[in-house]
Each structure stands twice: as structure tokens, then as C-alpha cells.
C-alpha positions in Angstrom: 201.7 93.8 52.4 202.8 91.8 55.6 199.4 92.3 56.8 197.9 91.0 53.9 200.4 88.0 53.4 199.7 87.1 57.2 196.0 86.9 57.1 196.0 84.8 53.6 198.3 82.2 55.7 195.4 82.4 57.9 192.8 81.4 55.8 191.5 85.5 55.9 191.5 87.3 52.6 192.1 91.1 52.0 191.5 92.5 49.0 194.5 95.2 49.0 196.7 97.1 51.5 194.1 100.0 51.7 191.6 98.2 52.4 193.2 96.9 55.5 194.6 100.4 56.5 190.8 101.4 56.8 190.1 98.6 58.5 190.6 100.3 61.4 188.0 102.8 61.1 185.3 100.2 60.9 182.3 100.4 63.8 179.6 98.0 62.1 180.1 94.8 60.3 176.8 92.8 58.7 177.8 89.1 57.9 175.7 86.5 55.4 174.8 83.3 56.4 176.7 81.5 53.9 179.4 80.1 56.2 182.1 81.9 55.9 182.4 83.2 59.3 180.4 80.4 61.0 182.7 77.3 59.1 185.5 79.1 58.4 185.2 78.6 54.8 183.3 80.1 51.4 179.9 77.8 50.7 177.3 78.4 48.0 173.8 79.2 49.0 172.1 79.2 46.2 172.2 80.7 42.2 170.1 82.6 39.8 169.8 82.5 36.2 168.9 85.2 34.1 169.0 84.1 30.6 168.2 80.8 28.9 171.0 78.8 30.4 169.6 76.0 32.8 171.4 75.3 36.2 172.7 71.9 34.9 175.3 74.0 32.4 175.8 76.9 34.2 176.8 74.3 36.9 179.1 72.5 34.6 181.0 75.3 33.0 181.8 77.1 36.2 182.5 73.7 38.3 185.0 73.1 34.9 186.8 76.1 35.2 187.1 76.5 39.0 188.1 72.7 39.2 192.0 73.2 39.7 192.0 76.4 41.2 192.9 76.4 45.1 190.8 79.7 45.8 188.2 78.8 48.9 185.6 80.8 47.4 186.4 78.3 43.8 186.5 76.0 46.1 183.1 76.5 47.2 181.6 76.8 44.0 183.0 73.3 42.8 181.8 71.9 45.8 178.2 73.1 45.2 178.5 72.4 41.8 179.0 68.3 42.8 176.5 68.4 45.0 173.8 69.8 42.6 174.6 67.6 39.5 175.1 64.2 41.3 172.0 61.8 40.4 
């Protein structure tokens, strides 16, 4: 739990203590190109939509309720989100 707790105030997110106790065991690691590791922060890429919602609502209903949250990766998609539906 310390562990955990430390990286979060370091801007590094674990997903549970187990997952950091096998951390250890790791010998590969394959990274996206979606800035995370290279900015230090979440960014969306891209989306796709697989029904008949267009991009311009999907957009607005997840910017809408992502808005207030303080996550980095809700972060990111808010950000994306502004970026896509200015005019």
C-alpha cells in the first residue's frame, strides 16, 4: 500500500498491491505512443465508433462526465474532447 500511495504522489499509477509485488518479475515492457511515458501524462490518440453515435456526441457525453474528475487519463479524454469539438 505504501508503494502504491508513493507512486500516485508521483504521478505513476498502480492498479493494486499485487500488481506491484510482480513487478518485479517483469523482463519486457512494450509502451504506446500515446504519451504517457514520453509527456509524462495520458493523451488521446484517436477513437472508434461502433454503433450509430457520431464522434460529436460521443465526444460530448464523455468530455460531460469526465469534466470534474482529477484522473490524468479523464484528464486526457476532456482535453481531446475540446480539441475535437472547437469550431
Amino acid at each position: 500500500m505504501v508503494g502504491t500511495g508513493l507512486g500516485a504522489s508521483q504521478g505513476v499509477l498502480i492498479k493494486n498491491a499485487e500488481s506491484l509485488e510482480r513487478a518485479h518479475r517483469i523482463t519486457t515492457m512494450v509502451l504506446d505512443k500515446t504519451g504517457t511515458i514520453t509527456e509524462g501524462k495520458p493523451n488521446v490518440v484517436g477513437i472508434t465508433l461502433f454503433n450509430e453515435i457520431t464522434e460529436q456526441i460521443l465526444l460530448t457525453y464523455v468530455a460531460s462526465l469526465e469534466n470534474k474528475s482529477e484522473h490524468p487519463i479523464a484528464k486526457a479524454i476532456v482535453e481531446y474532447a475540446k480539441e475535437r469539438t472547437q469550431p
